[in-house]
Every structure is written in C-alpha cells, then in structure tokens.
BALOBA-1460 file (C-alpha; in Angstrom, 3 decimals):
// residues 208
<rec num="1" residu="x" x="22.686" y="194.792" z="-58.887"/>
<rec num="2" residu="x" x="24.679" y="194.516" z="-62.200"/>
<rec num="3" residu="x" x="24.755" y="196.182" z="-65.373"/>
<rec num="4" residu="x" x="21.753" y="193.737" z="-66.833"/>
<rec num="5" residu="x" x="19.418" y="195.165" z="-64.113"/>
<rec num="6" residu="x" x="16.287" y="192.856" z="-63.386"/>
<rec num="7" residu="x" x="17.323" y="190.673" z="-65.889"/>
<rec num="8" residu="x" x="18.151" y="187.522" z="-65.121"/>
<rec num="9" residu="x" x="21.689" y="186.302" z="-64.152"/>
<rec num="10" residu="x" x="22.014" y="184.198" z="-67.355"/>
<rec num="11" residu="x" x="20.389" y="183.279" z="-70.132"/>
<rec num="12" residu="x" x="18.147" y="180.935" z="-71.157"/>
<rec num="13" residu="x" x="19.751" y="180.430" z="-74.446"/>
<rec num="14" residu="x" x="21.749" y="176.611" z="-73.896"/>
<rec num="15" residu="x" x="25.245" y="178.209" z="-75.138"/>
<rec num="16" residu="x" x="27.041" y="180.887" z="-73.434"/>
<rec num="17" residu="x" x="30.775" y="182.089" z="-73.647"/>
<rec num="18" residu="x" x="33.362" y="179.664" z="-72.836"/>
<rec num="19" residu="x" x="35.655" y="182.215" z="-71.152"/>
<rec num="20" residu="x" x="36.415" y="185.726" z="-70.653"/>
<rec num="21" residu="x" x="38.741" y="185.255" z="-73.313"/>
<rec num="22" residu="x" x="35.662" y="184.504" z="-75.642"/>
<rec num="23" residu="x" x="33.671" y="186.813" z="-74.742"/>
<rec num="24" residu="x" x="36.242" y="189.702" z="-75.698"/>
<rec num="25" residu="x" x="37.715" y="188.250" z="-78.704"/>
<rec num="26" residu="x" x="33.763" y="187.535" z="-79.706"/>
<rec num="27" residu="x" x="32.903" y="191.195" z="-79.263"/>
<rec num="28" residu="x" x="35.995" y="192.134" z="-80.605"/>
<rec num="29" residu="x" x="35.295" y="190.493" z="-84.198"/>
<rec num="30" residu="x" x="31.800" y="191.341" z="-83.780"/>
<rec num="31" residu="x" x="33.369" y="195.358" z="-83.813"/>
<rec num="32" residu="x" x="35.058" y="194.729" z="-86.775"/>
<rec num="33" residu="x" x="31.945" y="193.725" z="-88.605"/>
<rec num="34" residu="x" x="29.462" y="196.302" z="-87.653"/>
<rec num="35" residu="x" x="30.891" y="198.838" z="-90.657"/>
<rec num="36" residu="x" x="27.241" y="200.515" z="-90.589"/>
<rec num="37" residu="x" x="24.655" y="198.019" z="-90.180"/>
<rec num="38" residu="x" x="25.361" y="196.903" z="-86.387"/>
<rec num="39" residu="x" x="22.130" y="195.654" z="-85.660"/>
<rec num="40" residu="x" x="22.111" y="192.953" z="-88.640"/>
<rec num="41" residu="x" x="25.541" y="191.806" z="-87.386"/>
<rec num="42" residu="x" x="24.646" y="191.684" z="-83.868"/>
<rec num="43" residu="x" x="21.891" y="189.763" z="-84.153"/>
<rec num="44" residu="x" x="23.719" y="187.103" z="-86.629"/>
<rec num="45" residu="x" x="26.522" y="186.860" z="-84.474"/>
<rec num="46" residu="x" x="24.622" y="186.703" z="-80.317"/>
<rec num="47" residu="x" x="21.064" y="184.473" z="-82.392"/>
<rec num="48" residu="x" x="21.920" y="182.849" z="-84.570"/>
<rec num="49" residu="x" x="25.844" y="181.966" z="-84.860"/>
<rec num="50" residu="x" x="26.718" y="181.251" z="-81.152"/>
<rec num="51" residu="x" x="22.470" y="181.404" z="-79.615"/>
<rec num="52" residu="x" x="24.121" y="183.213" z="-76.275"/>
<rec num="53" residu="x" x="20.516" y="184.848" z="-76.759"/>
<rec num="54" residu="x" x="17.051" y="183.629" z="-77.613"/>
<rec num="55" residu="x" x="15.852" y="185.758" z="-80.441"/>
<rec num="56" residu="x" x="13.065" y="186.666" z="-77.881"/>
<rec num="57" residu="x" x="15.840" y="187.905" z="-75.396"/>
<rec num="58" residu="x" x="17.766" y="189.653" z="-78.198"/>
<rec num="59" residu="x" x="14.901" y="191.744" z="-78.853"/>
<rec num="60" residu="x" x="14.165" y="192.909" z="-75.035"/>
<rec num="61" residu="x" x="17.627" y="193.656" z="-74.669"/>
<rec num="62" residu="x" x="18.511" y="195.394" z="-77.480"/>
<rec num="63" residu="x" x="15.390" y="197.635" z="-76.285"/>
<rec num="64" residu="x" x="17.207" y="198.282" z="-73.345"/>
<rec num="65" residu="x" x="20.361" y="198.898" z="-74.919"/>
<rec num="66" residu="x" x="18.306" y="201.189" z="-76.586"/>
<rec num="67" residu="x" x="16.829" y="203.105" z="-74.029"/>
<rec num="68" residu="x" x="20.286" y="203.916" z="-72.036"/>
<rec num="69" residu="x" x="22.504" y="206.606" z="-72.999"/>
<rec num="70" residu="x" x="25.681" y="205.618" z="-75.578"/>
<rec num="71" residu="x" x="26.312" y="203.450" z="-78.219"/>
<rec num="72" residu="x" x="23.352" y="200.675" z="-78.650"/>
<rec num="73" residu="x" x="25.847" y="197.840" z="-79.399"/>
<rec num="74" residu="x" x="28.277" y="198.843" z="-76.357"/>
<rec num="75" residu="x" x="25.498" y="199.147" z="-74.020"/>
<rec num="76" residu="x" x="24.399" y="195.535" z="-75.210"/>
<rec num="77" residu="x" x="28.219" y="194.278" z="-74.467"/>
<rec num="78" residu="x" x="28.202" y="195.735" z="-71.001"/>
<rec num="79" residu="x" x="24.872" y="194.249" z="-70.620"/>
<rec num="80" residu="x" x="26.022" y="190.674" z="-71.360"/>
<rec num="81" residu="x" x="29.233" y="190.927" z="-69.945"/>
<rec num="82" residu="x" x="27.901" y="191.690" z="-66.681"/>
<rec num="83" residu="x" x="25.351" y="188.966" z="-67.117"/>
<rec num="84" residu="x" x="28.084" y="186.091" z="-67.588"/>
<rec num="85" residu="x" x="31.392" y="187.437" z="-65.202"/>
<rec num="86" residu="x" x="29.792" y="190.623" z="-63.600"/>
<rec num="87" residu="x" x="32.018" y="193.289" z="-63.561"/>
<rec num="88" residu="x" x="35.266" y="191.964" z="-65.241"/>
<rec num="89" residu="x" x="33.030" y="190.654" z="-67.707"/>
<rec num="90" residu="x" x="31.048" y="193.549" z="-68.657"/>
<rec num="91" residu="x" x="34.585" y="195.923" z="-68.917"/>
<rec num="92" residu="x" x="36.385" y="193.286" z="-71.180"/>
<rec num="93" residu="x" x="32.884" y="192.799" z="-73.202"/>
<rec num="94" residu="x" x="33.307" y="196.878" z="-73.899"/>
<rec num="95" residu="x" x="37.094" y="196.818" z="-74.070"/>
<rec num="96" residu="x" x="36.599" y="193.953" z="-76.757"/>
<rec num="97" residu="x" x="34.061" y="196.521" z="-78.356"/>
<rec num="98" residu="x" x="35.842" y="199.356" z="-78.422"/>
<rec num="99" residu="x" x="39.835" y="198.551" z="-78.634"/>
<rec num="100" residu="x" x="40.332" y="197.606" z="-82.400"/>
<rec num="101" residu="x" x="37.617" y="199.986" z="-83.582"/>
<rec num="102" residu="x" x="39.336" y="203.015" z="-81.917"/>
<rec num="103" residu="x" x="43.066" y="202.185" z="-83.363"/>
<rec num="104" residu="x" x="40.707" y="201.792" z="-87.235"/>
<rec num="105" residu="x" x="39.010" y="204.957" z="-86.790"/>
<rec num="106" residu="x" x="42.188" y="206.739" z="-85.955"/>
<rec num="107" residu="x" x="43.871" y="205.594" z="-89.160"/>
<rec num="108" residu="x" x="40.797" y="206.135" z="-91.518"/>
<rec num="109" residu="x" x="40.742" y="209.767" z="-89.653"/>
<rec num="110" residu="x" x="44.109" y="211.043" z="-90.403"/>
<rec num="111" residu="x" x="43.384" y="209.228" z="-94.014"/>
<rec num="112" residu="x" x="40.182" y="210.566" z="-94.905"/>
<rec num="113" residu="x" x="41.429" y="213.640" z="-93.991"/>
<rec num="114" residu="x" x="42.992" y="214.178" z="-97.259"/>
<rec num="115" residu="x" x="40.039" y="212.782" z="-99.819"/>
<rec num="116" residu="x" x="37.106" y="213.151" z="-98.086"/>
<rec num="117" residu="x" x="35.763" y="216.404" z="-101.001"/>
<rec num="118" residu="x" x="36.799" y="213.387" z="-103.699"/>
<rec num="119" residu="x" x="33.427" y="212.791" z="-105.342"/>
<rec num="120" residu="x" x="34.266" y="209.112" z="-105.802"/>
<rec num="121" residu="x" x="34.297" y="209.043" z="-101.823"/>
<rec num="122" residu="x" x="31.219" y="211.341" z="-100.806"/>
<rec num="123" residu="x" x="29.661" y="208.687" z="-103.468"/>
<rec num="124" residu="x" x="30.825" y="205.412" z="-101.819"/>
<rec num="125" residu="x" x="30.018" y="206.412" z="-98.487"/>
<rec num="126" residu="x" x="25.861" y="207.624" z="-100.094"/>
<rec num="127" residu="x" x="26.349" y="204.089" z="-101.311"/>
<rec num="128" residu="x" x="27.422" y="202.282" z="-98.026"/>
<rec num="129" residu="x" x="24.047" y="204.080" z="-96.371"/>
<rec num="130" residu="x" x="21.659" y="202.579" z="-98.635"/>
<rec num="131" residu="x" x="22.873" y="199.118" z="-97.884"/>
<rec num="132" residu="x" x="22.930" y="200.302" z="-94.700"/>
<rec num="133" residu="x" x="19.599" y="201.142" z="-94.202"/>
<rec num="134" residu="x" x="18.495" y="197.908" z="-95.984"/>
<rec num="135" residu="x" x="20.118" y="196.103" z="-93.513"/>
<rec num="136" residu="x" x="18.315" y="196.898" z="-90.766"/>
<rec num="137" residu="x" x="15.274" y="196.666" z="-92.445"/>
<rec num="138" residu="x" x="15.702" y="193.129" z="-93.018"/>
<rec num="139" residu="x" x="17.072" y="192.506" z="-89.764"/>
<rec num="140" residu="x" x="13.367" y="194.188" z="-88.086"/>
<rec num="141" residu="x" x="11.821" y="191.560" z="-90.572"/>
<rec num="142" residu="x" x="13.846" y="188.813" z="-89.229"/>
<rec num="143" residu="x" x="12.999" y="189.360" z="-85.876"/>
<rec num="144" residu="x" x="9.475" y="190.366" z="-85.795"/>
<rec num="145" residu="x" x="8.583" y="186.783" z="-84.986"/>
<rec num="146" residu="x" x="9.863" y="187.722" z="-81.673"/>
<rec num="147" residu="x" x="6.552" y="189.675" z="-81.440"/>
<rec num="148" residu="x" x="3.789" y="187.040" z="-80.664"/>
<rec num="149" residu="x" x="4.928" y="185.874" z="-77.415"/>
<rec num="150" residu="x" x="4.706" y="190.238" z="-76.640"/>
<rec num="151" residu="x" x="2.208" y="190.447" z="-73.901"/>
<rec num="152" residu="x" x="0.627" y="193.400" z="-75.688"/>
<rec num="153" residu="x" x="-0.089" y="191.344" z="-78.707"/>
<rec num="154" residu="x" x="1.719" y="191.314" z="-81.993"/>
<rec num="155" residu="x" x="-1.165" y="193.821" z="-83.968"/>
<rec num="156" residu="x" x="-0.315" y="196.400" z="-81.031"/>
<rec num="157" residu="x" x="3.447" y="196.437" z="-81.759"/>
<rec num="158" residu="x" x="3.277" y="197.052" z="-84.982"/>
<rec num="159" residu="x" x="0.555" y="199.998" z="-84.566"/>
<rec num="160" residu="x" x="4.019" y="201.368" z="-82.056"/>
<rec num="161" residu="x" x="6.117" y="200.723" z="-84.488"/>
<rec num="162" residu="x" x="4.622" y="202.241" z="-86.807"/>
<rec num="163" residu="x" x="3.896" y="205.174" z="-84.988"/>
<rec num="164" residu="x" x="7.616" y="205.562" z="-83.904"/>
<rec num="165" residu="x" x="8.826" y="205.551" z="-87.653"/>
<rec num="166" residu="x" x="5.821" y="208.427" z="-88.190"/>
<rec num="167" residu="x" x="7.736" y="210.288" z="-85.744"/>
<rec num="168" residu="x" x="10.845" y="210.007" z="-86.423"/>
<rec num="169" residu="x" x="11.547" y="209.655" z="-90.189"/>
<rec num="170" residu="x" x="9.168" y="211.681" z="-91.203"/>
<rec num="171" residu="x" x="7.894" y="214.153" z="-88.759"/>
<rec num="172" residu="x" x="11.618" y="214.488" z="-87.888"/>
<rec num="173" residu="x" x="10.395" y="214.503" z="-83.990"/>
<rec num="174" residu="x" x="13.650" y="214.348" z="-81.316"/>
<rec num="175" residu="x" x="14.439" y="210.691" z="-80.161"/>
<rec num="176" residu="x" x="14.367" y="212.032" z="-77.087"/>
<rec num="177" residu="x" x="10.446" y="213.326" z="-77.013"/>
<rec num="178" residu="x" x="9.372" y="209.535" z="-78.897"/>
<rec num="179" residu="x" x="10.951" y="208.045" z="-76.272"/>
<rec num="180" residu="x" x="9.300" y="209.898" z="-73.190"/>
<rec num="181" residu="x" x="5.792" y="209.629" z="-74.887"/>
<rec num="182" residu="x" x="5.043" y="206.707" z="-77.154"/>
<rec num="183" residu="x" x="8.142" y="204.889" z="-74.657"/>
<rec num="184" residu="x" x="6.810" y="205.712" z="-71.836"/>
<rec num="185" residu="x" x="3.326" y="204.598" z="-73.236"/>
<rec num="186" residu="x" x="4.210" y="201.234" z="-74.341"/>
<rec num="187" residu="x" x="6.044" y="200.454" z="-70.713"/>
<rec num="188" residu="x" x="2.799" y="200.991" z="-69.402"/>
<rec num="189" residu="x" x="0.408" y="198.973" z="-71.633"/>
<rec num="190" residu="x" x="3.028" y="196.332" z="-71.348"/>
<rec num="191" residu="x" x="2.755" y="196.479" z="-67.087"/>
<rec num="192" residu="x" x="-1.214" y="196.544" z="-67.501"/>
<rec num="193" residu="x" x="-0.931" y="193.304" z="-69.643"/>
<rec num="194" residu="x" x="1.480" y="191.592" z="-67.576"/>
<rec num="195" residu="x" x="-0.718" y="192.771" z="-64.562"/>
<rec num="196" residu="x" x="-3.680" y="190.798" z="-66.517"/>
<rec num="197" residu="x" x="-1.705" y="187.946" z="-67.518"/>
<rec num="198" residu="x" x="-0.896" y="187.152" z="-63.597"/>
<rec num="199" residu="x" x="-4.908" y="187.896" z="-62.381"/>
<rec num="200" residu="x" x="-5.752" y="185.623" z="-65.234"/>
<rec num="201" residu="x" x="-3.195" y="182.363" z="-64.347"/>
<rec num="202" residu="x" x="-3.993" y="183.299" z="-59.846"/>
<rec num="203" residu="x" x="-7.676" y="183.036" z="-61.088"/>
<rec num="204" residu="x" x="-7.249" y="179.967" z="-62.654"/>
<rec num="205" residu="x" x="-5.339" y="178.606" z="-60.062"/>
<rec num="206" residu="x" x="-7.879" y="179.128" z="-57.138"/>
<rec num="207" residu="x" x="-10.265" y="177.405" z="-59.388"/>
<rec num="208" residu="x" x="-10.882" y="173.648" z="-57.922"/>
C-alpha cells in the first residue's frame, strides 16, 4: 500500500501530470506561491488550473493531509505523488516541495536576521497575516460546495465546522484534543452514514 492509503490509484479528475518532470516542476512553482496562504494556492493550482483533482477529492484529501503529522501541503504532495508514480513519484512531488523553498528561507534567514526589530517589518509581516487569514477564508467559501455530496449532509458539516473553529480560535483548545474528539466523532457519523447509504441501495436492489 502507498502513501495515498485506500484511496484510489488515480484520480477521477480527466487530467493528470504528464511526467515526473511535471509533477516536480508543478509542485515546485506551486512552493514558490504558497508565501502564507497555501491552501488558496493549492487549491487554484491541483482544481482549478490543471483539475488533477475534483474539487470533491481536493477536499477529502486535504483532510487527510490534515490529519497526518507535518506540513499539510507536503503531506498532500507525497499523497499525489504516490498516487501517479508510487514511490519515485511521491519523493520528487516532496523534493519539488521542499528544494527551492529551503535555499529562500535560508537567504531571508541570514537577512532578516539583521531587521527583523525594524517596525516597518514587524508591520509588513501583521499585514501579510491579515491577507493571510482572508485567504483561507475565501478559499473554505469556495469549496464548501464540495459539501452536499458529504454523506453526513451539508447542515451537519457546518454544525462541525463550526464547532471546530469554537474550539480552536476561541477556546484556544490543542489541535491535538479537537482532533481526537470532534475528529474522531465525525469519522464515525460519516461510517454510520455510509453504512446506511449501502443498506439503503442492497435494499433496493433485492426489491423485484
């Protein structure tokens, strides 16, 4: 079994990479976009610029990528490397991730070093948060349409969702604990759905 787990071995999404060569140079520019708001440029680039993913699959797997320990966005690269080339394809998907970024940060490390108390720079980076932040926003807008093909229902996900930003931005509750509990709970109401779903179509099937 492969990085993408029970996933299946490729998508359903009519495009895919061309070559190994695309998928690393494709995560590689991807990196150099994501200053902040990754998830906005992740989707624009996998949905809706080369449709590798449904939004529909986007959304499970960036759940997963989610779930499982490191970087959301590197997780996602292994993820769909894997799916495409298998192994080879899932390290150059990460190298493509991670190579130009590291040899950036360096620089802007040994840089910032030396204005990082300027107040024009604690200011910018305040700045570069907010737009952050609305970024994502937007991006959850854009693909909450995803939501009504959810077997638990599109009214349900929202109630989670809204719970999970109760818990987090303003109870200030450890990722960690949401995850085990209102995770853990929405796994299982999405199994006891799924479970109904397939009583529901053998039930209808047996019918003459």
């Amino acid at each position: 079994m492969g990085v993408s787990g029970a996933r299946p071995a490729v998508s359903s999404s009519a495009m895919r990479p061309r070559s190994k060569s695309d998928l690393f140079w494709s995560f590689s520019w991807l990196a150099l976009q994501g200053f902040g708001g990754v998830l906005a440029v992740v989707q624009r680039e996998l949905v809706e610029k080369k449709q590798w993913l449904t939004r529909e699959e986007f959304v499970e797997d960036w759940a997963v990528a989610q779930i499982m320990p490191g970087p959301n966005v590197v997780n996602l690269s292994l993820m769909l490397g894997d799916r495409y080339y298998g192994f080879s394809g899932a390290l150059l998907a990460m190298a493509g991730m991670l190579f130009f970024p590291m040899i950036i940060v360096l620089a802007m490390a040994v840089l910032y070093s030396g204005v990082s108390e300027l107040p024009a720079v604690q200011g910018a980076l305040r700045g570069m948060g907010a737009v952050t932040a609305g970024l994502i926003t937007a991006t959850g807008f854009k693909l909450s349409p995803a939501l009504q093909r959810n077997p638990l229902g599109r009214a349900l996900c929202w109630v989670l969702v809204a719970l999970t930003f109760v818990a987090i931005g303003l109870l200030r509750i450890p990722l960690v604990w949401v995850l085990l509990s209102l995770g853990v709970l929405s796994c299982g109401l999405a199994v006891r759905a799924l479970r109904q779903m397939q009583n529901l179509d053998a039930r209808s099937e047996s019918k003459p």
